[in-house]
C-alpha positions as CSV (number, residue, x, y, z in Angstrom):
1,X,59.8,134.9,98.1
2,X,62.8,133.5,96.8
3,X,64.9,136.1,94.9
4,X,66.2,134.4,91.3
5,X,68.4,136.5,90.2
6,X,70.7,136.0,93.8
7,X,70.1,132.5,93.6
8,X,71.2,132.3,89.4
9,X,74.3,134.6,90.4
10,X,75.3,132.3,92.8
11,X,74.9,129.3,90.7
12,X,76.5,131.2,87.8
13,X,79.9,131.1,90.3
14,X,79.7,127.4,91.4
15,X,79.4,126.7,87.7
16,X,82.9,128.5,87.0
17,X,84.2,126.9,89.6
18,X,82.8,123.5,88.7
19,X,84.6,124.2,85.1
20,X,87.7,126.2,86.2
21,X,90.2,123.3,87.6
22,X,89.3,121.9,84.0
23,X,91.0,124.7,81.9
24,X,94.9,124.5,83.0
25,X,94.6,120.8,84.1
26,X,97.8,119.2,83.1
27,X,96.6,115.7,82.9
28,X,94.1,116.9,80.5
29,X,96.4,118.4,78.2
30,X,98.4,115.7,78.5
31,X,95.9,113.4,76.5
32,X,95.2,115.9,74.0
33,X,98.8,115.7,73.6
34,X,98.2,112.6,72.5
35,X,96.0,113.1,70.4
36,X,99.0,114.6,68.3
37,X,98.3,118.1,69.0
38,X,101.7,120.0,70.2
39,X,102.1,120.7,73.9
40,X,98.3,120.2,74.1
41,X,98.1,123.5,73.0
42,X,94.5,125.2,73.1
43,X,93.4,123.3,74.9
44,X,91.4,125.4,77.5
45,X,89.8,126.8,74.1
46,X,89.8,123.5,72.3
47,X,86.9,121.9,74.8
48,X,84.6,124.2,74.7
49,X,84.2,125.1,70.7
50,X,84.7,121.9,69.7
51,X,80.9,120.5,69.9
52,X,81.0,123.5,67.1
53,X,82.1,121.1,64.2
54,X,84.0,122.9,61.3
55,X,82.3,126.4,62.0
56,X,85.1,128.9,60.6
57,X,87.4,130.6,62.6
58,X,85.6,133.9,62.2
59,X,82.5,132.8,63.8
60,X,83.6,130.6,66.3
61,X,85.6,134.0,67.5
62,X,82.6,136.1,67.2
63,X,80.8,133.7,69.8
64,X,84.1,133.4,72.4
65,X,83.6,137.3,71.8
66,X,86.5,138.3,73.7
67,X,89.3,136.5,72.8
68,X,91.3,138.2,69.9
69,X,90.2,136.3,66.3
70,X,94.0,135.5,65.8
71,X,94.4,133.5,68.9
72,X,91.4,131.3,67.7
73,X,92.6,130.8,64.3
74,X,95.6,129.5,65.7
75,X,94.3,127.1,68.1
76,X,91.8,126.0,65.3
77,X,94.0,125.3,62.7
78,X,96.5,123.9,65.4
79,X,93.7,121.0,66.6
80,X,91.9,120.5,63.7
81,X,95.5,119.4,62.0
82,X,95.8,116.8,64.4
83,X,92.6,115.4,65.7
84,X,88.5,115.2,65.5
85,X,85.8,117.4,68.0
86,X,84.5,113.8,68.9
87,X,88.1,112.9,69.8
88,X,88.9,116.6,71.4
89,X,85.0,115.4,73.5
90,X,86.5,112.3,74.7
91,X,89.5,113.9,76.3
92,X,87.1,116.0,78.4
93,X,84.5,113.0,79.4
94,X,87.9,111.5,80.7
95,X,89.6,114.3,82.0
96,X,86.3,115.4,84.2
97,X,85.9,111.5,85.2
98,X,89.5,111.1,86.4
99,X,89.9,114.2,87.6
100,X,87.3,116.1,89.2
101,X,87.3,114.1,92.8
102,X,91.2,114.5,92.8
103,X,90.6,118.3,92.9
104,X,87.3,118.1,95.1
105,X,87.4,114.6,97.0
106,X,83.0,113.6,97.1
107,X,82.5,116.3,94.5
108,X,81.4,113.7,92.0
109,X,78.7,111.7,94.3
110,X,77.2,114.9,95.4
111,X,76.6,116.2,91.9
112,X,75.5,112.4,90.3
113,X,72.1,112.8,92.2
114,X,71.7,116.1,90.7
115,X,72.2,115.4,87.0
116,X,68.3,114.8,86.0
117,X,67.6,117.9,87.6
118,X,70.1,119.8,86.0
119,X,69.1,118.4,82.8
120,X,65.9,119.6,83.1
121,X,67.1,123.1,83.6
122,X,69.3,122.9,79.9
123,X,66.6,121.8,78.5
124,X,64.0,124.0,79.4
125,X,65.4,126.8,77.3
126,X,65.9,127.6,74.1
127,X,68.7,127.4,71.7
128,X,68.3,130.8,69.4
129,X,71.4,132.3,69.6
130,X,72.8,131.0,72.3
131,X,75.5,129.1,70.0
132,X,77.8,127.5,72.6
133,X,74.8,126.2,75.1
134,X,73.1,124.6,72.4
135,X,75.9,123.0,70.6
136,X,77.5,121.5,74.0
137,X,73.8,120.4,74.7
138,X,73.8,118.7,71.4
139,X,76.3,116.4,72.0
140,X,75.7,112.5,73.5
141,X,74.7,112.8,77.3
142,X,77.1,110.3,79.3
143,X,76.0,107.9,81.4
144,X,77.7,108.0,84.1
145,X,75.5,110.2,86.9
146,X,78.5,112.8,88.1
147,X,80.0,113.0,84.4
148,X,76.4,113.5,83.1
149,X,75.9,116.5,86.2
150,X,78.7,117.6,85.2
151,X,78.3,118.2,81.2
152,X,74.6,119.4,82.3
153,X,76.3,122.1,84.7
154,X,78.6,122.9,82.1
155,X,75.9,123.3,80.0
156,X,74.2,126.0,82.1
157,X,77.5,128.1,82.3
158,X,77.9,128.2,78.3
159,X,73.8,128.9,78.4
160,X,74.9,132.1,80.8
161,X,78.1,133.1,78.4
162,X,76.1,133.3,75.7
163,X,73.4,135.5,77.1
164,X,76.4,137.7,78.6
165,X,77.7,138.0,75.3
166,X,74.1,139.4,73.3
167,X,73.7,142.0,76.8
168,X,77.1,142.9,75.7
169,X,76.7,143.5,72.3
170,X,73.2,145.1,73.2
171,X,75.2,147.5,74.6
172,X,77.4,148.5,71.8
173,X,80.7,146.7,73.7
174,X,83.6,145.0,71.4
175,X,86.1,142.4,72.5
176,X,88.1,145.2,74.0
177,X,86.1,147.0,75.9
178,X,84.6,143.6,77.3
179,X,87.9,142.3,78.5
180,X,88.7,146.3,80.0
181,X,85.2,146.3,81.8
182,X,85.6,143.2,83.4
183,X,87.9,145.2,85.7
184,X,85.4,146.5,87.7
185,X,84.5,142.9,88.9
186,X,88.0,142.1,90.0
187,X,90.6,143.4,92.7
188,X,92.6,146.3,90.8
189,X,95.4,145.7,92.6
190,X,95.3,141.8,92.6
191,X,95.0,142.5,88.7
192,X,97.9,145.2,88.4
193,X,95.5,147.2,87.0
194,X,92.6,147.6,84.7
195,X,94.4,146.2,81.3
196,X,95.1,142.9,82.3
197,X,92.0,140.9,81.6
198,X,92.0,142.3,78.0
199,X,95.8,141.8,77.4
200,X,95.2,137.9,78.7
201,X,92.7,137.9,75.8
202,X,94.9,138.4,72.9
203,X,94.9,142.4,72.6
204,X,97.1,144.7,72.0
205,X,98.6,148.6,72.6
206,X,96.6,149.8,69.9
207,X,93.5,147.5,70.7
208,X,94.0,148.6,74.2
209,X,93.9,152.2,73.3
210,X,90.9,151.7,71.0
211,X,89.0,149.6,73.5
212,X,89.3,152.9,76.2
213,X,88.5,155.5,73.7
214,X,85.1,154.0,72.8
215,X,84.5,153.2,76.5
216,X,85.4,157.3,77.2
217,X,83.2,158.3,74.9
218,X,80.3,156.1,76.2
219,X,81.1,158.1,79.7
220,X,82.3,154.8,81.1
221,X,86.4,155.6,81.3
222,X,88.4,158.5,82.0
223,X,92.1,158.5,81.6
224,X,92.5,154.9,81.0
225,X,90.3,154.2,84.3
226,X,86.5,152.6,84.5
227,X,84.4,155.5,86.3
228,X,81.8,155.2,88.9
229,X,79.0,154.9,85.5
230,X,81.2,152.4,84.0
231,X,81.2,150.5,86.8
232,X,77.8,150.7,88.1
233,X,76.9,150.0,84.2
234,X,79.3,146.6,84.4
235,X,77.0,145.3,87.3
236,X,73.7,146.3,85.9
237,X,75.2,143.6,82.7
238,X,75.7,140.9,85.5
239,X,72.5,141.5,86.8
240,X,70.9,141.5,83.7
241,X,72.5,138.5,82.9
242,X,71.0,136.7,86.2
243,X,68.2,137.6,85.2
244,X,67.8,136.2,81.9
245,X,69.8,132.7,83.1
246,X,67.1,132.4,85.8
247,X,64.4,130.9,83.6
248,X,66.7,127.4,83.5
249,X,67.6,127.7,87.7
250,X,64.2,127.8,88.1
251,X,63.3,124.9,86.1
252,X,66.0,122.5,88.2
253,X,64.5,123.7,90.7
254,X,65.7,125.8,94.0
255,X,66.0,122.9,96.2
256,X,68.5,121.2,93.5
257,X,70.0,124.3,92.5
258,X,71.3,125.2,96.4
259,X,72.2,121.5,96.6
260,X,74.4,122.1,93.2
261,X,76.1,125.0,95.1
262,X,76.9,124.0,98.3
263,X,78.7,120.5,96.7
264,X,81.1,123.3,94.7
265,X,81.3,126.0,97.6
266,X,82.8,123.8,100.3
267,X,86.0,123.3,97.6
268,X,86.0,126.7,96.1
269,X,89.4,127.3,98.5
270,X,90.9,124.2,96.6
271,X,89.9,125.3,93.1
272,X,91.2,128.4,93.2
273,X,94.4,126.9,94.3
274,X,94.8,124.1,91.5
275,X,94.3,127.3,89.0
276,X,97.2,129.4,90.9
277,X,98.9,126.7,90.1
278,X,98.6,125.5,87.0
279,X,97.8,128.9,85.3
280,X,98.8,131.7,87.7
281,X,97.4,133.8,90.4
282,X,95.0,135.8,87.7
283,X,93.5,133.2,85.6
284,X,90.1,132.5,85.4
285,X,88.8,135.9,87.0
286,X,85.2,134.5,87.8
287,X,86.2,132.9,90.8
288,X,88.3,135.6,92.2
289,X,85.8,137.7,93.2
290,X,82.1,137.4,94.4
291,X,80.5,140.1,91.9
292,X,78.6,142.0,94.0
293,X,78.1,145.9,93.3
């Protein structure tokens, strides 16, 4: 019997990784550079909320949930002076097209027979509040097979940040103690630490302070350090996550969902390196680590 929620956890990982090379990719900020907006600034945040419109800066921070509300009122007021979210959506159809087979050479003709399937799986959940899955899958579907698989894909990792987001805030977790949490699903010592994550996010020495405090009293921190329950409480979330993101795996299907994975896995050596360099060696924490307990 075919065990979902291993199966969504693994396709929750390909789908960073799909993403990842995306984020820091200097070609792409250099056409939303163009586009007026200084140094491309944002731009990692820029992509993803703009199918979001002209929300305000408040709630397009409470559904990031992480990042501190300063940073995204910064980057929105920073974009939205300078260009449109059909103009920002542009920059990403033609960064993925012109980019993705440069960081993963085939990567594009293994995922273009995949797209319907992976459609199927977006679209066989719902929307409620699951703001930045169903505003990406809002927008115009491209054409093109691989650019289309990939928008779908993308699609399914917003669909699994959102439900991480309500299991965290069914658990009583803020922004802080999110970013200080994630620590348990990293190397420490690759990471410097346990602070890092939630520094990267915006926060600071009294946000950090804060952010351990409550995760003390919650029996989940001791001495600025994630115990054994906060730990084993961090994985139960993953797994909880899998296991509401499984409904849409299982609708593309098990066959097309291992397919989708194995494209991503044979270049996940190659990903990880066009992050290292372009953002440093602890950016984008999902693919650092397989998150297993």
């Amino acid at each position: 019997m075919t065990n979902w929620n291993e199966v969504t956890a693994r396709a929750g990982r390909a789908g960073h990784n799909l993403v990842a090379w995306l984020m820091w990719d200097p070609a792409a900020i250099a056409r939303f550079e163009e586009l007026g907006v200084p140094n491309g600034s944002g731009w990692l945040i820029a992509w993803r909320v703009a199918p979001l419109g002209d929300l305000s800066s408040a709630a397009v921070a409470s559904m990031t949930y992480s990042i501190h509300p300063d940073v995204i009122e910064v980057v929105l007021n920073l974009v939205r002076s300078a260009t449109s979210p059909e103009e920002t959506m542009r920059v990403l159809d033609e960064s993925v097209s012109a980019g993705l087979d440069e960081v993963a050479p085939g990567l594009g003709n293994d995922l273009a027979p995949l797209s319907s399937d992976l459609w199927r799986g977006v679209d066989a959940v719902g929307g409620e509040f699951r703001p930045l899955f169903a505003a990406h899958r809002a927008e115009p579907r491209p054409s093109d097979p691989a650019l289309s698989a990939w928008r779908a894909a993308n699609c399914l990792r917003e669909l699994r940040g959102d439900v991480h987001w309500a299991v965290c805030a069914a658990h009583d977790l803020n922004a802080v103690e999110v970013g200080l949490l994630h620590s348990a699903m990293v190397d420490r010592v690759e990471y410097g630490g346990e602070e890092w994550i939630a520094r990267s996010r915006g926060w600071d020495d009294d946000a950090i302070a804060c952010g351990w405090e409550r995760l003390s009293r919650k029996g989940w921190a001791l001495q600025q350090e994630i115990t054994d329950e906060g730990r084993a409480a961090r994985h139960a979330i993953e797994q909880q996550t899998d296991e509401l993101t499984s409904p849409a795996w299982k609708a593309v299907g098990e066959d097309s969902t291992s397919r989708f994975c194995e494209a991503i896995e044979v270049h996940q050596s190659a990903i990880l390196q066009r992050v290292n360099d372009t953002a440093g060696q602890r950016w984008m924490p999902a693919i650092r680590t397989a998150r297993n307990s």
